[in-house]
N, C-alpha and C positions, 0 to 999 in steps of 0.2 A: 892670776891666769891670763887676764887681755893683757898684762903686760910681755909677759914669758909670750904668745902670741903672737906681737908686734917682731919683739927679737927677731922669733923663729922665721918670720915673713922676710926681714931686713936680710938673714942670711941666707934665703934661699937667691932672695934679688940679688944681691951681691954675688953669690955664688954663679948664677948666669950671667952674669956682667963680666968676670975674669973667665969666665969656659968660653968654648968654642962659636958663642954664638947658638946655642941649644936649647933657648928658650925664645916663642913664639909671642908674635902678636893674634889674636882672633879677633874674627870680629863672627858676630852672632846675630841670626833671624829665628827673634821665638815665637812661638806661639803662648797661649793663654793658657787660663789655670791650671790644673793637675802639669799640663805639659811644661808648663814654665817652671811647676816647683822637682819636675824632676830633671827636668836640662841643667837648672843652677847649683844641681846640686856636682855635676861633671864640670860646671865654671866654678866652682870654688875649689875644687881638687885641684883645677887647673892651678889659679889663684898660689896655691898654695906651693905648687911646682915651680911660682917665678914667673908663670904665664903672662902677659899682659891681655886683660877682655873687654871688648866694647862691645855692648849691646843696643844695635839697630832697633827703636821704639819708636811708633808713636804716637802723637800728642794724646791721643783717645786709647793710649793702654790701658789694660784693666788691671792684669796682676803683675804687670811689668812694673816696677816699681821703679823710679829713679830716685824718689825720696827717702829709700829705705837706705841704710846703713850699712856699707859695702864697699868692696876694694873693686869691683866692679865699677868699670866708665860708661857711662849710658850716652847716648847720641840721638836725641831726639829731633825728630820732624816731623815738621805740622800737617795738620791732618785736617779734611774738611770736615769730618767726624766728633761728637766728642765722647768722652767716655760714658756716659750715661744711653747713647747711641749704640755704643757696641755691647756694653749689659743687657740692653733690652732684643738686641741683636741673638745672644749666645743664649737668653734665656728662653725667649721663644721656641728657639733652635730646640732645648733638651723638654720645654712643656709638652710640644708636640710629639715629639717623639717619645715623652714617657707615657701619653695617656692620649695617645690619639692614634699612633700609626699600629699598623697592623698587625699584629706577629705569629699569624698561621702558620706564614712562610715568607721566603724572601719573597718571591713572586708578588705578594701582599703589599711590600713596601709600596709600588709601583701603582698611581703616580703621586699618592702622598709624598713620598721620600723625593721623588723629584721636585715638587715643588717646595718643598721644608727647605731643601738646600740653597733656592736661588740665592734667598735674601744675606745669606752665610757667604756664598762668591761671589754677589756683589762687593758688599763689606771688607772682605780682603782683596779683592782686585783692585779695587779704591785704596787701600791701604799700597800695596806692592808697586802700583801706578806711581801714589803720589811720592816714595819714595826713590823711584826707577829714575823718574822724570825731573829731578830735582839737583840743578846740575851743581849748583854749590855744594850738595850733601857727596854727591858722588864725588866732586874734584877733591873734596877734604878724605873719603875715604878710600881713596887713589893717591893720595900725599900719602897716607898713613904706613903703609907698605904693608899690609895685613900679611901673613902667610897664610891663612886658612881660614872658610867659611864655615860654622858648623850651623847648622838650620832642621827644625821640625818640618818634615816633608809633606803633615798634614796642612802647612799654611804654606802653600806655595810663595814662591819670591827669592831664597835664599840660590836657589838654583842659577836665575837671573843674576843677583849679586855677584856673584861666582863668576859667571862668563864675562859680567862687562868688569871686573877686575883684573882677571885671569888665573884666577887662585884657585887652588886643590877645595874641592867642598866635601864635606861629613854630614850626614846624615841621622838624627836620632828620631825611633817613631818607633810606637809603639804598633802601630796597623794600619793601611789605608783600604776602606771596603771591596769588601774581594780580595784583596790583596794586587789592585790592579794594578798599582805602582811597582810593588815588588817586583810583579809580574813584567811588565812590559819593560819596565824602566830600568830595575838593577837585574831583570834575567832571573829571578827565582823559579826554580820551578815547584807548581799548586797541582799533584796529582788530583785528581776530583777525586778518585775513584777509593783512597784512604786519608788524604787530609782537608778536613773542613772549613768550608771558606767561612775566613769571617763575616759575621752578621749572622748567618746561616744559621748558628743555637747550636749547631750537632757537634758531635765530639764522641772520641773513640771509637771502635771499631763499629762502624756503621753498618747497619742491615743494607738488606738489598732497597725497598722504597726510600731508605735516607742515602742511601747513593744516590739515585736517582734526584732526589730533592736538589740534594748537592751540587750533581751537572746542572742541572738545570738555574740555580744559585750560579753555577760559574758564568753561566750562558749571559745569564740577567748583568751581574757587575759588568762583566766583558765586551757586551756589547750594545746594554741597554741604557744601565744609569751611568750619572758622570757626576761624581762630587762636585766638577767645577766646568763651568763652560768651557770646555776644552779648547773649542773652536775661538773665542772670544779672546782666552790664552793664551794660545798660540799668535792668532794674529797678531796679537798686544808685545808677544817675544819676540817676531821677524820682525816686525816695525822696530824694536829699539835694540834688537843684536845689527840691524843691519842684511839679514841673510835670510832664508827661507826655514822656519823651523818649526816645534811645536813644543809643545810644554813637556810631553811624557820624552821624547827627544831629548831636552835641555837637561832633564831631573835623570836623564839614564848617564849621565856623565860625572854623576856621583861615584867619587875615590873607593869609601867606607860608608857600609848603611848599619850600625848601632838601632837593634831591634830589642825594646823593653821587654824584654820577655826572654824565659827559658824552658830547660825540658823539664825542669819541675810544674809548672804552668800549660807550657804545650805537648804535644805528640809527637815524634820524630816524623822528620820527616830529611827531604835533600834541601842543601844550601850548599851556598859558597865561599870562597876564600873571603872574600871581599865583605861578608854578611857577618855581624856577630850578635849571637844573643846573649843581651847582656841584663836579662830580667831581673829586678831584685837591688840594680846599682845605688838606693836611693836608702839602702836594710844596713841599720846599726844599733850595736847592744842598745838595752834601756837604758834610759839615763832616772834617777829618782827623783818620785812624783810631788811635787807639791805639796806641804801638810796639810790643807785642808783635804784635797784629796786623797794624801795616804791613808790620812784618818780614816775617811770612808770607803777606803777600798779595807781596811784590816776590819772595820768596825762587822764585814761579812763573816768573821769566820771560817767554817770550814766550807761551808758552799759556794763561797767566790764572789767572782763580778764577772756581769755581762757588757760586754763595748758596745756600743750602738752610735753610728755612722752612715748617713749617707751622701759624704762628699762634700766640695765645695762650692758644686752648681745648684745645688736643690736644697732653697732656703726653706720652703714653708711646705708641707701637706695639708694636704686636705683635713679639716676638720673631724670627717667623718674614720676618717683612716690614723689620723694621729689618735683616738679614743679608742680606736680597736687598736693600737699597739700600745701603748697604756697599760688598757686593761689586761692586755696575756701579759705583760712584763708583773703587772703590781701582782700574777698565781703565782712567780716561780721563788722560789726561798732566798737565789742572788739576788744582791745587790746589783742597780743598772746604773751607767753612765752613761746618758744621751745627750751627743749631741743634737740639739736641738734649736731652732730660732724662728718662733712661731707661740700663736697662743697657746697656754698652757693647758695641757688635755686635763677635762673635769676627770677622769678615769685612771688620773695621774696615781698611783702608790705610793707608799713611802719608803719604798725601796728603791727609788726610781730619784736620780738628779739629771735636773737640766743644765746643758754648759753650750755655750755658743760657738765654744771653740775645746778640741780635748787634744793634751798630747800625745795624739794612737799611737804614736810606736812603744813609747814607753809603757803606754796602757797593757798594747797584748804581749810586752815582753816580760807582766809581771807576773810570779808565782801564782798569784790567786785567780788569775784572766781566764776562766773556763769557754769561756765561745764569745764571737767575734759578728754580730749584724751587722750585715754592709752591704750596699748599693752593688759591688763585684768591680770597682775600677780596679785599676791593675796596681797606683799604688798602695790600696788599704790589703789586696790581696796578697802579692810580694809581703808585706810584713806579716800577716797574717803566716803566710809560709816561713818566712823566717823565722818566727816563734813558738811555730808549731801548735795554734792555736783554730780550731775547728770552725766553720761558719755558717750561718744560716743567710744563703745570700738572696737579695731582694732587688734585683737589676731592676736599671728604669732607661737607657738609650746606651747608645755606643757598642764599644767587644763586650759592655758587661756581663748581658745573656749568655758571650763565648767563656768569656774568664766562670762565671760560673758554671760554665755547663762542662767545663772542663775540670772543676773543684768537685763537681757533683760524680762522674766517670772516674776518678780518682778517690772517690768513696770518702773525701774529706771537708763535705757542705750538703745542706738540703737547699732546695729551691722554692722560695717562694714565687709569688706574681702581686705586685704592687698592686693593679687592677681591682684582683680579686679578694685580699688581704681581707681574712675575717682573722680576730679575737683566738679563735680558735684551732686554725690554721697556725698561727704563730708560734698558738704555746707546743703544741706537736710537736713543731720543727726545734722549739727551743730542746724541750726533753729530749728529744731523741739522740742532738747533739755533743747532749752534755751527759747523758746517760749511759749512752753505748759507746762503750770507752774502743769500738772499735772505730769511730769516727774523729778520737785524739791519734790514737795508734797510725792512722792513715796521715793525719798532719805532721804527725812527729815524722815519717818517713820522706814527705817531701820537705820539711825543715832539714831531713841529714842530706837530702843529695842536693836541698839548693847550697847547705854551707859545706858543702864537698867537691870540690871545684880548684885547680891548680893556681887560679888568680882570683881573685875575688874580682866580680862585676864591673865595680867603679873601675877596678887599677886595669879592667883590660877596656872598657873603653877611653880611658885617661890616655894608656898605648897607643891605640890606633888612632889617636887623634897629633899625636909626636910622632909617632911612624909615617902621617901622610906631609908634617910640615917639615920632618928631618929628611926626605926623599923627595917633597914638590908633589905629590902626587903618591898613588898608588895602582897607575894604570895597569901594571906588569898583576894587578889582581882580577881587573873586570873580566869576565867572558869573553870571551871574543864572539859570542853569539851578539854582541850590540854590531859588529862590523857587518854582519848579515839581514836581509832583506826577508821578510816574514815567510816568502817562500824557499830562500833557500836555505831560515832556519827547519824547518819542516821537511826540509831535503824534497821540496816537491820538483824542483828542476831536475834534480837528481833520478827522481822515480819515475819523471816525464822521458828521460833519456834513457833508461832500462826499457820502459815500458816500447818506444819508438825502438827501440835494438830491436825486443821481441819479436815484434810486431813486422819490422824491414826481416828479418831474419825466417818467421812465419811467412812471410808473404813469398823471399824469396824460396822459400823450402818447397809449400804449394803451386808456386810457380814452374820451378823443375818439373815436379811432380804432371804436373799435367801437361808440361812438352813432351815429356816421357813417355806418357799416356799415350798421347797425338800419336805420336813415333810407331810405338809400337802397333797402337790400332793401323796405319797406314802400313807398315810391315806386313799384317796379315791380310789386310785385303788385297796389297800387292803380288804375296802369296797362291791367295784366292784364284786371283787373276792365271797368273801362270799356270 
């Protein structure tokens, strides 16, 4: 097979070697873990089209690999950072946020979440700087002749790359808080009043007080918090474009924005030409398991096995909480598969294995996979929906409160709270989900409409990423609401200018009116007179 592989590779290279010139060079700005493992999985489709990829890292990447094994070019530059710096960096980042900040409401975040983020935009401002500024890197990737940028919009820089090359940039992201990016930068528009802003928990057809919560969430992203020193940002872009500008500015000049998500996952709502959801790009058949693990996943019988994952930021729990999930696992009659990497809970079962690392897709795409524990990131939930597999999710930062609360509205997960996580609370959630076969029936229906779809995921954003390098661009898609000034998207000029008609038009109506008046009263007392 790796040789049949090789071939297949040689003749696609070759086949773009005698065509028209239809095969691209990229160059790429990623971000870290889950984000990296689902951007490379669009560079190796690439890859496989003939693409040529060079991946912008570095020296203190985490799960950028350059030593891994790969048709991918890596381009590293040094960094004053090292990796053991940015680990302790991203972990902080998700401890805090899973067992510290708020979560009554967004309001809540505020000024925890402000401050949680500085040390995260320091970190890549430092990163994006020492790249920007780095003029051997830039002049080599100015020789390179890239035709397209494609960048994670949650680690600002790719944007930047883009302008001082002058190349068409692509965008892949699964959410930026609030959606303030979408919002301002690529023109989405976020009705408050029926679709929920991320962070926010809420989902589906909201009451009137979770309206309210809502605006009030758009209010706070909008105009309160700032993932990133905006200010600090921007100055950092006018200084090295040369020109006056700002960051949300530079990032709204993205071609195509590629959104990890679908309406299997989210709720309709308005989008545009230039937006694609491509939730789920990352979702392929099971491939079979291991024998030591087949063995133990057959060795269950007719009751199954349970998945059990929470990601690859959150290595260890708590003591007290790893022995309360133990315990409800060792009542139910499945066998479990946990990943796990942490002291071994005294409360452990024997129905219960620990694995460091598991391969979930394959896990919940096998016959016997009756329900699926998960953290709620978006790629353990994606497969989860693509195998139509139920879950009991247990969010700890990020959309994952959204992605489950969206799983939970769709009648296809129960929700836990890390926090609050008793023994007992667990096994609940586990039975219910594995018992009331109408919380399979609910996953099976969002497994038929996410693999119901005229393109599959990957192949359409593999498209729009040839679409913007066989064209230069894809301006002829953006809005034209970026050419407009915030008030005259708002049509407030417009309203000023009726409103002033009205108004000259009133004034002169009353005006008559009361010459008229004048007139006439002086008519009869002239009258009078005579």
């Amino acid at each position: 097979m790796p040789g049949k592989r090789i071939w297949v590779l040689l003749l696609l290279q070759l086949s773009c070697y005698f065509s028209s010139g239809s095969c691209g060079k990229v160059l790429v700005w990623p971000m870290e873990y889950s984000h990296w493992i689902n951007m490379k999985v669009i560079l190796d489709e690439l890859i496989l089209r003939g693409h040529e990829i060079t991946v912008l890292r570095p020296s203190s990447a985490i799960f950028v690999d350059s030593n891994e094994p790969s048709s991918i070019k890596f381009e590293t530059f040094p960094s004053s950072s090292n990796t053991d710096e940015m680990i302790t960096v991203f972990r902080e980042f998700v401890e805090k946020w899973t067992y510290e900040l708020p979560r009554t409401t967004c309001l809540a975040y505020s000024p925890v979440m402000d401050n949680m983020v500085v040390k995260l935009s320091d970190a890549w401002f430092n990163i994006c700087r020492e790249a920007a500024l780095n003029k051997e890197l830039m002049a080599r990737l100015r020789k390179a002749g890239f035709d397209v940028v494609i960048a994670d919009a949650v680690g600002p820089g790719g944007e930047l790359l883009a302008e001082l090359l002058e190349i068409p940039l692509v965008y892949t992201l699964r959410f930026y808080p609030g959606y303030t990016t979408e919002k301002y930068s690529g023109g989405l528009l976020v009705p408050p009043s029926y679709v929920p802003v991320i962070l926010s928990g809420l989902s589906g057809q909201m009451k009137f007080m979770e309206r309210v919560e809502n605006f009030i969430c758009m209010l706070y992203f909008d105009f309160w918090f700032e993932t990133y020193d905006s200010k600090k940002w921007s100055k950092f872009y006018s200084e090295v474009l040369g020109r006056p500008t700002t960051l949300l500015e530079t990032m709204s000049r993205a071609d195509i924005w590629l959104i990890r998500s679908y309406w299997d996952l989210e709720f309709s709502r308005p989008t545009l030409p230039n937006f694609d959801f491509v939730g789920g790009l990352h979702c392929k058949p099971a491939k079979p398991l291991p024998k030591e693990m087949e063995d133990f996943v057959q060795s269950s019988g007719d009751n199954g096995v349970v998945v059990f994952s929470l990601g690859s930021m959150v290595e260890n729990l708590t003591e007290d909480t790893a022995n309360a999930i133990a315990s409800a696992l060792a009542q139910i009659p499945q066998k479990i598969l946990w990943r796990f990497n942490g002291k071994k809970p005294d409360s452990l079962g024997k129905n219960t294995r620990l694995y460091k690392w598991l391969p979930q897709n394959d896990l919940l795409g096998h016959p016997k996979t009756k329900a699926f524990i998960t953290h709620g990131g978006a790629n353990g939930v994606y497969e989860a929906i693509h195998h139509g597999v139920p879950m009991v999710g247990i969010p700890l930062f990020g959309e994952q409160h959204d992605n489950i609360a969206h799983m939970v509205a769709k009648g296809a997960a129960v929700q836990l709270d890390i926090r609050t996580l008793s023994s007992k609370d667990l096994l609940r959630a586990l039975e219910t989900v594995i018992n009331n076969p109408l919380y399979k029936k609910n996953a099976m229906w969002l497994s038929t409409i996410h693999h119901d779809q005229p393109m599959k995921p990957l192949d359409r954003a593999v498209f729009w990423i040839e679409f913007v390098m066989r064209h230069k661009g894809a301006k002829h898609l953006r809005p034209l609401a970026h050419n407009l000034t915030w008030y005259q998207y708002h049509s407030l000029d417009v309203i000023s200018f009726l409103l002033a008609c009205v108004a000259t038009v009133t004034f002169l109506v009353i005006k008559y009116c009361l010459l008229a008046y004048q007139m006439v009263v002086k008519k009869g007392k002239k009258t009078k007179r005579e």
